[in-house]
C-alpha positions as CSV (number, residue, x, y, z in Angstrom):
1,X,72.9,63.4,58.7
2,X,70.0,61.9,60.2
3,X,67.2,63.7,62.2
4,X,65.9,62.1,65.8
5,X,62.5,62.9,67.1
6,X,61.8,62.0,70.9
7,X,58.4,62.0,72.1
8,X,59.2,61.8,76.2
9,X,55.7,60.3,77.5
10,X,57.5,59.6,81.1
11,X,58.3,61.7,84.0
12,X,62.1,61.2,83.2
13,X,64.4,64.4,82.7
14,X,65.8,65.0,79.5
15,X,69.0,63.9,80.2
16,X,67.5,60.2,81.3
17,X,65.5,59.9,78.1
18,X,68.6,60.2,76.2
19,X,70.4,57.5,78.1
20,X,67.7,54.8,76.8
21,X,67.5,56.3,73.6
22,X,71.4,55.8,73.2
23,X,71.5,52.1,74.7
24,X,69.1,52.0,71.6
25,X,71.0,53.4,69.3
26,X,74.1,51.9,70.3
27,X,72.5,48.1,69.5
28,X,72.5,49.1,65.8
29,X,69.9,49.2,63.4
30,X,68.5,45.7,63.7
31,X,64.9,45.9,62.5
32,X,63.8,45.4,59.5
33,X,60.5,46.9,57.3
34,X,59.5,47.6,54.1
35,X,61.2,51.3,54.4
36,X,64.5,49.1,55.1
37,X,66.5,48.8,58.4
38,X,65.9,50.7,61.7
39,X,66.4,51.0,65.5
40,X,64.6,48.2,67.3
41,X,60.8,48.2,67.5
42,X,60.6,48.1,70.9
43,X,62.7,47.6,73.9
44,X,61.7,47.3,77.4
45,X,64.1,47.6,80.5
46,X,63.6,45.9,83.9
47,X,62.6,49.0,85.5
48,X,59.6,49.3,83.4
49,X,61.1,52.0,80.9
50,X,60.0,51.3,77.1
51,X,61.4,52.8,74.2
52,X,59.5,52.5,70.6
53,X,60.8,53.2,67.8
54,X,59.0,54.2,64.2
55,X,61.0,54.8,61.3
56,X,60.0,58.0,59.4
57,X,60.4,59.0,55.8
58,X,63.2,61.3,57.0
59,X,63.6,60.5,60.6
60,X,63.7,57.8,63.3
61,X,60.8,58.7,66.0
62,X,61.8,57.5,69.6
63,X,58.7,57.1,71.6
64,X,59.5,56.9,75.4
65,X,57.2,55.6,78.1
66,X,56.4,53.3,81.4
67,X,55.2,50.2,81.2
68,X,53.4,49.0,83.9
69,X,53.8,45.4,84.9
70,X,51.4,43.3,86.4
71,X,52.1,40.4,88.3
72,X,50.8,37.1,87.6
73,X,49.0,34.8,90.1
């Protein structure tokens, strides 16, 4: 069984959180440290939603947040 801690740093409901934790999740574990494999570091969507993602001793940590963009000149 593995445990899933989400730190929600957004404005997002709940229920949004878990969709871009899931599209996470669903891409595999395809990262790869000295602890072994895990959820990607970090993936960004268009609309400026980031998910991070730290592998635990015991856990996988989601980290969810907006980035915001800046436009270049």
């Amino acid at each position: 069984m593995n445990k899933l801690i989400i730190d929600n740093q957004t404005e997002l409901s709940d229920l949004e959180v878990l969709f871009y934790i899931g599209q996470v999740i669903e891409k595999g574990l395809i990262s790869e440290t000295s602890r072994g494999k895990q959820y990607c570091f970090v993936t960004s969507f268009v609309n400026g939603v980031t998910v991070g993602c730290f592998k635990n001793k015991k856990s996988s940590r989601f980290v969810v947040y907006t980035e915001t963009r800046r436009e270049q000149a």
